[in-house]
N, C-alpha and C positions, 0 to 999 in steps of 0.2 A: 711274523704274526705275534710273535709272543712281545717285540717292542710294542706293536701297537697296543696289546692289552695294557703292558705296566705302565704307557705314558696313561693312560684311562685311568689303569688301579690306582695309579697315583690321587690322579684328582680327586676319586672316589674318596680314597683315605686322609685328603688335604682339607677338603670340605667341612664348614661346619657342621654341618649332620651327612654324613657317613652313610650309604643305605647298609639296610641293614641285609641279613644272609639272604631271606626271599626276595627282595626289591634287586639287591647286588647278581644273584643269578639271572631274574630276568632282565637283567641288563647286558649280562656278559651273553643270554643266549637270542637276544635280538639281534646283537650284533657276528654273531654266526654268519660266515659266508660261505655256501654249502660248496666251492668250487676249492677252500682252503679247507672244508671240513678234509675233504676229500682226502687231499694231498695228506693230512694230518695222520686218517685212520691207515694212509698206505704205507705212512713211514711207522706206525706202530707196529704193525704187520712187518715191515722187515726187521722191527727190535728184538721180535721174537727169534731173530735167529743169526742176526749180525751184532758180536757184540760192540764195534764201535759205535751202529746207529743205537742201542739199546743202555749206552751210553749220552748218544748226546736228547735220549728221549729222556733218560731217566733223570737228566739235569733239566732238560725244560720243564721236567714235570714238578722237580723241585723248587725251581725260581717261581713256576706260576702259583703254587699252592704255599709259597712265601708270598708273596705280594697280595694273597688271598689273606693271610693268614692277616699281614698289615692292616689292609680295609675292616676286618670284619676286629680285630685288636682298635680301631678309630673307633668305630662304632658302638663298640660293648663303652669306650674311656668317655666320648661324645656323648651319645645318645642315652645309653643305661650306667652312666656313671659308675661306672666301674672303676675300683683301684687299676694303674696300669699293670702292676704286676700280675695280678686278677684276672684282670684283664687277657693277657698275653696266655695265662695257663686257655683260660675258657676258650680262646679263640682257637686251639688247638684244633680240636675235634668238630667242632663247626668248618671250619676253614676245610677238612679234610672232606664232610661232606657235600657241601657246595663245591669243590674239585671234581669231584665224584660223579653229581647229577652234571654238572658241566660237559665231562666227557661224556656220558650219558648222550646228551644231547649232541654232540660231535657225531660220537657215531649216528644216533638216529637220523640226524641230518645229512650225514654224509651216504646214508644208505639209500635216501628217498632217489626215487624218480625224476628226470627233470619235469615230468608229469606233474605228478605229487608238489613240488617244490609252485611252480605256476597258480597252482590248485589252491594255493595255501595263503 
């Protein structure tokens, strides 16, 4: 799962114009697949208490919110001409929020019904 995001993030952050942090979430959360949310929110659940898997969480969770941070560091240097250095500070705290609502959306999706999921 997480190849297929950073070959995306990539593009994302290769692109002329970069989305920006609200276009770049609703991108990353269209492409949610509630059968991978799933599997996602079960292996978080055993981080909580195996520390090799809360290990190999706590690495995916860094690679992803690195290749967030890239996209959204394009965008501020692309779109809002930002110095890169500037750049790379700002993207900081952004990147970390857009991680954030990201998961967000993992679990809510991964909680839904296949009711709900159909419905939607």
């Amino acid at each position: 799962m997480l190849a297929k995001r950073a070959d995306v993030l990539g593009e994302y952050a290769a692109a002329d114009v970069p989305p920006g942090p609200d276009e770049l979430l609703s991108l990353l959360i269209a492409a949610i697949d509630p059968a991978e949310a799933r599997v996602g929110v079960q292996t978080w659940g055993e981080a909580t208490t195996d520390p090799a898997i809360r290990g190999i969480v706590v690495d995916m969770t860094d690679r992803m919110r690195a290749m967030l941070h890239d996209c959204v560091t394009a965008w501020l240097v692309k779109v809002e001409h930002q110095e890169p250095a500037r750049a790379r500070e700002q993207a900081t705290p952004i990147a970390h929020r857009v991680m954030a609502l990201y998961q967000a959306e993992l679990l809510y999706i991964a909680l839904r019904t296949p009711t709900e999921e159909t419905a939607s």
